[in-house]
C-alpha positions in Angstrom: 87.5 72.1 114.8 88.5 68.7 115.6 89.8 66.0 118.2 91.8 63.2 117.0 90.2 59.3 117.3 92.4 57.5 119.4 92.5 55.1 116.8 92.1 56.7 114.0 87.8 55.6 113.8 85.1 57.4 114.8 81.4 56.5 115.0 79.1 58.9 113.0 78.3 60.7 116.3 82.0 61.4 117.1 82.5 62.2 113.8 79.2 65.0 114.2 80.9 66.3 117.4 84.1 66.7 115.6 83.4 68.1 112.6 80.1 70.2 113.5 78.1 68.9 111.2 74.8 67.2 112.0 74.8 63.4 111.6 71.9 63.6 109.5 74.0 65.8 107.0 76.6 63.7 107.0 74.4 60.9 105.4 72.5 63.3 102.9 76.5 63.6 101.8 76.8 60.3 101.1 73.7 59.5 100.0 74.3 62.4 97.4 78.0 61.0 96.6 79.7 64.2 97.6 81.3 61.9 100.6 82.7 58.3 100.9 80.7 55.9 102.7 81.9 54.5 105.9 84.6 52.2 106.6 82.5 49.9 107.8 78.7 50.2 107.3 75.5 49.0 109.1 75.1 49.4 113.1 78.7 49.7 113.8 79.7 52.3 110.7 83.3 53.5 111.6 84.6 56.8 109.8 88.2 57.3 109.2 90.3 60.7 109.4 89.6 61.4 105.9 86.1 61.5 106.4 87.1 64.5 108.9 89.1 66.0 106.2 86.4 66.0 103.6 83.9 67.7 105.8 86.0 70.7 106.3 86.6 70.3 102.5 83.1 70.8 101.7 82.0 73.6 104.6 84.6 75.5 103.0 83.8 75.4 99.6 80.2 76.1 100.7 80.9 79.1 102.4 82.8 79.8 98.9 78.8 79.5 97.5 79.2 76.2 95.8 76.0 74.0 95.4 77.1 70.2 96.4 77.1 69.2 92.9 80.3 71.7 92.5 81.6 70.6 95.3 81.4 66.7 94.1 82.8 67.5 91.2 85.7 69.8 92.2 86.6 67.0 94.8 86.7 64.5 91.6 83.6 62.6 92.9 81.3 62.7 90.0 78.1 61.1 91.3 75.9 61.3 88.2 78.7 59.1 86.2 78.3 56.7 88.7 75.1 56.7 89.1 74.3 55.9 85.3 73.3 52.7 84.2 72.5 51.0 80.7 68.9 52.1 79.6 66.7 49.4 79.0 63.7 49.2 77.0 59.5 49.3 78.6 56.5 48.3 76.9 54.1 50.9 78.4 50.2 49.6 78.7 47.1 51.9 79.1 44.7 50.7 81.3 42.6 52.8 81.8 42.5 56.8 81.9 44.8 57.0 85.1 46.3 53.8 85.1 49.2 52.7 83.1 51.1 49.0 83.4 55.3 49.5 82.3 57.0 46.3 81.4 60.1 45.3 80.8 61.0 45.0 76.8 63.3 41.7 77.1 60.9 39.6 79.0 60.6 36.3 77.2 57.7 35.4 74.9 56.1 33.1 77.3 56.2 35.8 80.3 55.0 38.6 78.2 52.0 36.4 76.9 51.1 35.9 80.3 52.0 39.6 81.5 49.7 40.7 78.7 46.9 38.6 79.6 46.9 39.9 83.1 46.6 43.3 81.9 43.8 42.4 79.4 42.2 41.1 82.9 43.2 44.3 84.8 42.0 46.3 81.8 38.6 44.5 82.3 37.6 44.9 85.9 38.2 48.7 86.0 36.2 49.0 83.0 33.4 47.0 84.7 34.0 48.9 87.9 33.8 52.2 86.7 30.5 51.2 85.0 28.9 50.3 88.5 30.3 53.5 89.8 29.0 55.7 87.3 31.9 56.4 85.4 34.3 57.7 87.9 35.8 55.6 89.8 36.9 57.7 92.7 
């Protein structure tokens, strides 16, 4: 399936070609977590010979019928665990009807005065527009 890099670095192109996997895939992989990202990212992004490796890793647990969050986690890449971060806390303002403002809990006083006045203001104009309208303002 696949031709060595003379130096061991491939672009995401050669790395396509090699493994048989569409480029675009290969990103969706990383973007999902169930791969590494590249060596070296941006314009340039270089992929080393365990990128290789973990392709054939996952076609051949897919064609076992694993879904790719198996597959990340058999492979010991646990992308949700990563991808958790510490809750934080919104203040959530109505509007109007359709419309609802979220902000941040921990804002300081002085902010969230001023945040809150906004919305008051907000609040206002599509109260007055949806008077001129008729009452729906679509």
């Amino acid at each position: 399936m696949a031709k060595s890099a003379p130096n061991g670095k491939r672009t995401l192109t050669e790395l396509a070609e090699d493994s048989g996997v569409p480029a675009r895939t290969i990103r969706y992989y990383i973007a999902r977590g169930v791969m590494p990202p590249p060596l070296v990212g941006g314009r340039g992004a270089s992929y080393a010979e365990e990128h290789l490796e973990r392709l054939e890793r996952i076609q051949k647990l897919q064609a076992q019928g694993l879904t790719l969050a198996q597959i990340a986690w058999k492979l010991g890449e646990h992308p949700l665990e990563r991808q958790l971060v510490e809750p934080t806390a919104w203040w959530n303002y109505p509007v109007a009807e359709d419309v609802v403002v979220m902000v941040r809990s921990e804002m300081r006083p002085w902010r969230l005065k001023r945040v809150r006045s906004l919305i008051s203001q907000m609040a206002a104009q599509l109260r007055s527009a949806e008077k001129e309208e008729g009452g729906d303002a679509r």
